[in-house]
C-alpha positions in Angstrom: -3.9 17.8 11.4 -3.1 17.4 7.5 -5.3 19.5 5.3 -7.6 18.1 2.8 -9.6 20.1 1.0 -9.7 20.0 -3.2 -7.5 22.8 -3.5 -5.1 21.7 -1.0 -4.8 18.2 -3.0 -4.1 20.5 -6.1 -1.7 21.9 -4.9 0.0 18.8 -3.2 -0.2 17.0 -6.3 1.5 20.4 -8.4 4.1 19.9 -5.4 4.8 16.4 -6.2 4.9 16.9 -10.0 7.5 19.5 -9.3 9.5 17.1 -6.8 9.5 13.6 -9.1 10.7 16.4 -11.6 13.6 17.3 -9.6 13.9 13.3 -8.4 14.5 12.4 -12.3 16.7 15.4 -13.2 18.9 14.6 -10.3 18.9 18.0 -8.8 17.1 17.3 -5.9 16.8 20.4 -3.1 14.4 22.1 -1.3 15.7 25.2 -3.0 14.9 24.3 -6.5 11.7 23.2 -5.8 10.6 26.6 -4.1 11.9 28.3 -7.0 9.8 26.0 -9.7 7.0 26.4 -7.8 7.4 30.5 -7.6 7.7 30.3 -3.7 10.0 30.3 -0.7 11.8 27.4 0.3 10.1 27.8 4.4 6.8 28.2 2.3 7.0 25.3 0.5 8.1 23.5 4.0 4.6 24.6 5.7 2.5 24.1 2.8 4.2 19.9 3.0 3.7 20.3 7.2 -0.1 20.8 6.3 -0.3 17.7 4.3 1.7 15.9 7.3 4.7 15.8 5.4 8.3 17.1 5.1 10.0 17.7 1.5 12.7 14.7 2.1 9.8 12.4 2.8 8.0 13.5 -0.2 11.6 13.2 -2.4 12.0 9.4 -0.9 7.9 8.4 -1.6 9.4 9.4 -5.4 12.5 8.1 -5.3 11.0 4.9 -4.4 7.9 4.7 -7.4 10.5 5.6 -9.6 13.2 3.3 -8.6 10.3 0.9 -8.2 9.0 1.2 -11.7 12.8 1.5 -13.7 13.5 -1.6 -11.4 10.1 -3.7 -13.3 10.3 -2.0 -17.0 13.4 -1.4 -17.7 17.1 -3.2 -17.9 18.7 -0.3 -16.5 21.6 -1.7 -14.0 21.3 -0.6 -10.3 24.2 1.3 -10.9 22.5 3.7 -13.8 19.1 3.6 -11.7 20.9 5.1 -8.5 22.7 8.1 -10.4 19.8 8.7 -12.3 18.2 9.8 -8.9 20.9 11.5 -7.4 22.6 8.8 -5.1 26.0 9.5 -4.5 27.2 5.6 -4.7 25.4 2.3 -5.8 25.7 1.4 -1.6 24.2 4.5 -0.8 21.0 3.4 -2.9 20.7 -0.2 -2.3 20.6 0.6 2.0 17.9 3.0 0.8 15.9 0.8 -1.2 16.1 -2.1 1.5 15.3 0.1 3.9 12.2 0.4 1.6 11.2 -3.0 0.8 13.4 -5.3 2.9 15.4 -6.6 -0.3 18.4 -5.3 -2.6 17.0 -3.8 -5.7 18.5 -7.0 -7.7 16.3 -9.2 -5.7 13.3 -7.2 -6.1 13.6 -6.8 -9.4 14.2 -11.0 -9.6 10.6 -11.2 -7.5 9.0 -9.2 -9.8 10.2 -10.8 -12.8 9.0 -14.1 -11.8 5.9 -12.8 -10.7 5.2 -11.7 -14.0 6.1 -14.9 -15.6 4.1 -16.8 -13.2 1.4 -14.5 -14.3 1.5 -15.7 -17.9 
């Protein structure tokens, strides 16, 4: 059963300052967040197994808000947005991102641009 007490949410929210970190500089691994965070990489994998999680879960929840938000506020092309976080090709990142959401991120980003205007 996850664990939930204040200090364990402290430190799962350190753990996913760390990991967005990492998501952003594009040098995602289990590895380098261990090290950031002054622990072992089998550590840091029981610490996210307490909170229910595993670290690849945790570096797609980011790579998703992320993608979501350069996707709504910036004009960044797919292309820029998927080796900014450390996808190897644009194809790579658009199955990812419809695996997500159920669209490619060009029609997600259309979706949310009309929303907005409807909005206005």
């Amino acid at each position: 059963m996850p664990s939930r007490t204040k200090g364990s949410e402290q430190e799962l929210a350190r753990i996913r300052s760390v990991v967005a970190g990492l998501v952003l500089a594009g040098t995602i691994s289990l590895e380098a967040a261990a090290e950031r965070l002054a622990t072992s990489p089998r550590t840091l994998q029981r610490r996210l197994s307490n909170h229910g999680m595993t670290f690849w879960e945790l570096v797609e929840d980011n790579r998703f808000k992320i993608t979501s938000a350069l996707l709504r506020e910036t004009d960044l092309k797919v292309q820029e947005i998927a080796a900014r976080l450390g996808y190897c090709t644009p194809s790579t990142f658009a199955r990812a991102f419809a695996r997500w959401t159920g669209q490619s991120p060009n029609a997600y980003r259309k979706a949310q641009t009309d929303r907005l205007s409807d909005a206005k």
